[in-house]
N, C-alpha and C positions, 0 to 999 in steps of 0.2 A: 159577707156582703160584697158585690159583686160590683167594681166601679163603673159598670155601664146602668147600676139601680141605682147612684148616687147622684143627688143633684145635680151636680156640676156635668153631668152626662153632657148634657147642650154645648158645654164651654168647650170639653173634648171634640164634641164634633164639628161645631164652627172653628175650633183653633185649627185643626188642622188643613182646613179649608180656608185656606190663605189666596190670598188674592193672584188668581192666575198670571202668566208671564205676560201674557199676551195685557192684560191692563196695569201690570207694573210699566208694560212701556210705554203706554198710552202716557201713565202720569209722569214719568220721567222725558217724554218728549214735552209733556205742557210745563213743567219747571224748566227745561230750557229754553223752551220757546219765551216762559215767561220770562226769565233771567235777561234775557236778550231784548226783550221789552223794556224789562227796567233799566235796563244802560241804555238805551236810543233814549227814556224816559229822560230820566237825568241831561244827555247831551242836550237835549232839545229844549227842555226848560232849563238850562242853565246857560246856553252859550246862542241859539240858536231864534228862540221864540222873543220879541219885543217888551221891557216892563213896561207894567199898564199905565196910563195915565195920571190913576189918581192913587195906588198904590206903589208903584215904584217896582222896584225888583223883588219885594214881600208879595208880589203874585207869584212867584217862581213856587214857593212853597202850596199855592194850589194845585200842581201837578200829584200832590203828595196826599195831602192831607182827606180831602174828599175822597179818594179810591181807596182810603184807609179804612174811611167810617164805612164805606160801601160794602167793602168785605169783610169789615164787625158784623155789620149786619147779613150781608151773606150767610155767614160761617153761623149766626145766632137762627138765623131759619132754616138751614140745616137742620140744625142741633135740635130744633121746635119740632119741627116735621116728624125726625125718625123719632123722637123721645116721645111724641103720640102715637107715632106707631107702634110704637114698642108696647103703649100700654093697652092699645086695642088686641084684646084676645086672639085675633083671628093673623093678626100680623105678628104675634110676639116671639120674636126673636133675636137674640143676645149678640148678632152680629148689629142690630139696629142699636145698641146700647153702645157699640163700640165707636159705631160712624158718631153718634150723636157726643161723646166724650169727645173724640180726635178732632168736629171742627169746633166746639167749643173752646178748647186748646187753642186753634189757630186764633178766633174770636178774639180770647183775650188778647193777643199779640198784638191783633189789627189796632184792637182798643187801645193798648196802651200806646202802639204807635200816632194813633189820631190823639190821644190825650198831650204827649208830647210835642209833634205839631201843632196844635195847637196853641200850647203855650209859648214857642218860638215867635208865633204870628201875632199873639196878644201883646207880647213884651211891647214892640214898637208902636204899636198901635192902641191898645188901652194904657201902657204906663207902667203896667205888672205882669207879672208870670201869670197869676192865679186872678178870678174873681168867682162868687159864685153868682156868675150866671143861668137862668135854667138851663140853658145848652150843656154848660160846662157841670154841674150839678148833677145831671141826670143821665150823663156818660161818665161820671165819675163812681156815680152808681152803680150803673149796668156793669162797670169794670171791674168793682167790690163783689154783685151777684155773681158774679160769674167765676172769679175767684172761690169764693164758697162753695160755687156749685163741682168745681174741682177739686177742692177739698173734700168735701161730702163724698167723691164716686170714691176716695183713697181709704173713707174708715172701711176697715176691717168687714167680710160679712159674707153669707150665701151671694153668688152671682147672681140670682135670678134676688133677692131680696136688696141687695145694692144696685141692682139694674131699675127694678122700681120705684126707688127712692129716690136717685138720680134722675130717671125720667119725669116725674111731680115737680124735681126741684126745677129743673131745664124749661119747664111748662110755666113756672109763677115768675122766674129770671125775666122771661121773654116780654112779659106786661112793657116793661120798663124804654124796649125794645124802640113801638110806637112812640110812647111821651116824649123819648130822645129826639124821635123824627120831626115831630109836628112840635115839640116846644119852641122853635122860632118865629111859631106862626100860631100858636095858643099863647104868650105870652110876649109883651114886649122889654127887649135885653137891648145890653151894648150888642147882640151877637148879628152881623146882620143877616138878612132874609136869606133863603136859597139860592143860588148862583145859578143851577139849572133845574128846570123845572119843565113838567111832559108841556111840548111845544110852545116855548121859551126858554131861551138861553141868552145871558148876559157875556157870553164868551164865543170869539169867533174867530175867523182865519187859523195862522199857525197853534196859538193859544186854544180854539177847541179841537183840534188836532192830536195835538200833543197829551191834552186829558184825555181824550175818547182814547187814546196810546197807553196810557196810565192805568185807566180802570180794567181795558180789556189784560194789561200785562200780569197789574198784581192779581185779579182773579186768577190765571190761569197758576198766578205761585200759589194762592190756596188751594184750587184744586192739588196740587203737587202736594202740599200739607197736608193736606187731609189725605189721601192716599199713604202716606207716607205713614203717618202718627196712626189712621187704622192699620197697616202693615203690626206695626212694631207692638199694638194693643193685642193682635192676633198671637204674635207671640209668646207676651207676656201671659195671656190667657192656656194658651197650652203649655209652659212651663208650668203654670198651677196645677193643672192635671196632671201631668205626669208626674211633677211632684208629688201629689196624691194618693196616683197606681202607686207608687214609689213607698210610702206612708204605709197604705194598707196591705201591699207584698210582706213589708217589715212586719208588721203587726200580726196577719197569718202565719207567718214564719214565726215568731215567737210563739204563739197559740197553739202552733202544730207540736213546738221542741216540747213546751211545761206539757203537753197532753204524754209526748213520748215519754218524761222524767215522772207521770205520775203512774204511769203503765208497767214502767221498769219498778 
């Protein structure tokens, strides 16, 4: 058997089709552009921008925390999108399994970062680190789904049969995705309402500045993320192959030597 008749043929050929220079630099100019984002980000809300009236310098940490969830959710519709395409016949291929793994990955980061901000802001203003609010509940959740759903792409398996299964799981993750958004406003919590909303905004002068500074920065670090963590997926997917060819060279070579020992 011939490694180009062997499943993982596709792995082989999308690994080695690594992501051209010309868009490695794309993403390495948006991780520093972002970078340089998030340090004006910080200067600005920490030295620069007014605390608000009625929270005090615990607005500072809204430079943070919103541009967090934003690009949880980014990186999770990402991950939704290719992980359908992936499973529609006509689109399916195992570089789309890769994108949808790498922003899941960043996903959870954003997640766990908004999880943590969060509970910085709750401390002074609820009393406790934790409550289970639905807000806080149902991003505690998606942080668990998503966790699993990484787990799940690591067991053992055919690529194209873990690329499947990872994609179903990415798909039922994302439910959670919505409830997270709208439970401030499907139910009533300590958490309050949305700060900005499509044409309204409770934030203005330097203060919506500095977020509109915020969301566009850290997007532009996911993009770099997700470039990145697909890069290094590409990799690790053609070391499998070649490991492979590698495997099965071994294997003909012993089959050819016991053929020659029974000849002799």
């Amino acid at each position: 058997m011939s490694v180009a008749s062997h499943p993982v043929e596709a792995v082989a050929l999308t690994g080695r089709a690594l992501a051209p220079a010309r868009g490695a630099r794309i993403a390495s100019a948006c991780g520093l552009v972002g970078l340089v984002g998030v340090v004006l980000t910080v200067w600005l809300g920490l030295w620069v921008t007014p605390p608000d009236a009625y929270m005090g310098n615990l607005v500072r940490l809204l430079y943070i925390h919103p541009s967090m969830a934003w690009d949880a959710f980014l990186a999770y519709g990402v991950s939704f999108l290719a992980s359908a395409a992936y499973l529609w016949p006509r689109t399916r291929d195992l570089r789309l399994d890769r994108v949808a793994g790498a922003s899941a990955e960043a996903g959870v980061v954003f997640t766990g970062i908004t999880l943590v901000t969060g509970s910085l802001w709750g401390r002074p203003t609820w009393g406790v680190w934790w409550t289970w609010d639905p807000l806080l509940t149902t991003t505690a959740l998606l942080f668990v789904l998503y966790l699993g759903y990484l787990a799940l792409r690591r067991l053992p398996g055919e690529p194209e049969v873990r690329a499947r299964r990872s994609a179903i799981a990415a798909l039922v993750a994302f439910i959670d995705v919505p409830i997270v958004y709208f439970s401030v406003s499907w139910w009533r919590s300590l958490h309050q309402g949305p700060t900005i909303q499509p044409g309204r905004s409770e934030v203005h002068g330097s203060m919506a500045w500095t977020l509109l500074l915020s969301f566009v920065a850290f997007s532009l670090v996911y993009v770099w993320m997700l470039a990145e963590r697909y890069r290094l997926a590409g990799l690790q997917a053609r070391d499998e192959v070649e490991g492979l060819a590698d495997a099965l060279a071994e294997r003909r070579a012993e089959a050819g030597m016991s053929r020659a020992g029974e000849a002799s």
